[in-house]
N, C-alpha and C positions, 0 to 999 in steps of 0.2 A: 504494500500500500504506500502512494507517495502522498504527499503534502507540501505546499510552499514554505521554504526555508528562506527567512531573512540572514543573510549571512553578511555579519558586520565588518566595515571594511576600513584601509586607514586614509579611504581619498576624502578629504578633507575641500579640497580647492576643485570647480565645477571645469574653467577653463584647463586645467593641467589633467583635468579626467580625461573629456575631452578629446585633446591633443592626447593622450597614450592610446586610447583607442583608436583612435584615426591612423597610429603610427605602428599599431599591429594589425592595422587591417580590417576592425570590427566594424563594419556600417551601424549605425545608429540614427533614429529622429529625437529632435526633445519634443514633450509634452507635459508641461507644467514644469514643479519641480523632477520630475522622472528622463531618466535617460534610458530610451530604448533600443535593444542592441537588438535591431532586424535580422543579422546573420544568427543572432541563436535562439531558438524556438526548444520549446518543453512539451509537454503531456499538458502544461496550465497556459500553456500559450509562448509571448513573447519574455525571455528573459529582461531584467531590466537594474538601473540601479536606481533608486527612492532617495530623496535627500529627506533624511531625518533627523533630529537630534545633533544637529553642527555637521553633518557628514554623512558620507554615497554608503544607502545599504545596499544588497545583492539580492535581489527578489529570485527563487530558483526553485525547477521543481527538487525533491529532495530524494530523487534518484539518477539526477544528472551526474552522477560518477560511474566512471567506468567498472568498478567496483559492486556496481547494483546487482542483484538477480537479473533482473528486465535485461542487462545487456545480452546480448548476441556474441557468437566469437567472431565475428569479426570488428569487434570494435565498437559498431556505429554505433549512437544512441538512435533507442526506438523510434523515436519520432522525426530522427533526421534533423538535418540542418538544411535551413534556405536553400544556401547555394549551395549544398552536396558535397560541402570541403569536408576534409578529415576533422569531428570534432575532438574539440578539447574536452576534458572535464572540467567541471568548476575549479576545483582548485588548479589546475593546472591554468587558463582559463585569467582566473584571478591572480595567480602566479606572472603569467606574463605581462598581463596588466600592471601590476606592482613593481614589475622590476621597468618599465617604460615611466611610469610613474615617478618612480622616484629619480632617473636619472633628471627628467623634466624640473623636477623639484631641486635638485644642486644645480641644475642650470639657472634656476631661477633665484637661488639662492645667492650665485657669484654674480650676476646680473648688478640685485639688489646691494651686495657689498661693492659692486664697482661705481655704482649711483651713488652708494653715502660714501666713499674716497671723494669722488671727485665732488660731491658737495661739501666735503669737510675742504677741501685744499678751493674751492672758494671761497668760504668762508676767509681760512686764515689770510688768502689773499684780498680780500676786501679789510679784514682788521689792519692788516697789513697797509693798506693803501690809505686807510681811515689817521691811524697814527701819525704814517710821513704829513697826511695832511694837517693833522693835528699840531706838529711839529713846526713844520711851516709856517706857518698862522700863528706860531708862538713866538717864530726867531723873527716874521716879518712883525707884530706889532711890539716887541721889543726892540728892534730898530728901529721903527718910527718915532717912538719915543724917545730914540735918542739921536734923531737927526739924521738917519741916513734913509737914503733914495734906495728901492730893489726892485730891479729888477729880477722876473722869475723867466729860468729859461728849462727847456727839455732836454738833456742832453743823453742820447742812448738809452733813454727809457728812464733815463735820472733825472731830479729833479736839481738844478741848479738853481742859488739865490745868488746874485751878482749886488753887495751893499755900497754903495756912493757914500763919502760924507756930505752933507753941506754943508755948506761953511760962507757964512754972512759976512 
């Protein structure tokens, strides 16, 4: 006897699901919050995954392993697949999903650390730019007040002050 088996899973992120199934080859429609895997069909219909509870459950019938009585020696599951390819079992299935998965995810993880580098080394560069100005603005209204003329020039990316005395 089968029954639907929610089999809890650790895809977390809908985009990076997504993209692992597209990169194994799993066809899919969405509807709703559900991701429908068109290539794999059960005894209850279309396999699928359910976003429940912050993350992708595995909706399946609970003899989709090779493993089952119901199977055949040759392999198949009883009810076929769509397109007649060699199926997988669920866990194998979810296996290869997870290992697509997770590569997706250090991808996306050094991404995001290459984003917050180069926002930090903006950052310092702007404190950076903010000081010299700050500086500037200190050493020019300090010579104003003591009588000399400046000129401010750019030189290779530097900032020169050029200070004149006056003299009455």
């Amino acid at each position: 006897m089968s029954a639907i088996v929610r089999t809890v899973t650790p895809f977390l992120n809908k985009e990076l699901l997504l993209q692992a199934l597209k990169n194994i080859g799993c066809k899919y429609t969405l509807e709703g919050n559900e991701i429908l895997l068109t290539d794999r069909k059960d005894y209850y219909g279309i396999q699928k995954f359910s976003f429940s509870n912050d993350r992708y459950v595995f909706l399946h019938d609970s003899s989709a392993e090779y493993n089952s009585p119901y199977m055949n020696a040759s392999r198949n599951y009883p009810w076929g697949n769509i397109n007649n390819q060699e199926y997988k079992s669920v866990s194998e299935f979810l296996q290869a999903v997870g290992e697509e998965y997770e590569k997706l995810y250090q991808k996306k993880l050094e991404e995001l650390e290459r984003q917050r580098l180069e926002e930090e080394q903006k950052r310092l560069e702007q404190e950076k730019l903010a000081f010299i100005e700050n500086l500037t603005n200190k050493i020019t209204q300090k010579a104003k007040e003591e009588g000399y003329t400046i000129k401010k020039e750019k030189v290779k990316g530097k900032v020169k002050l050029v200070l004149t005395k006056n003299t009455y």
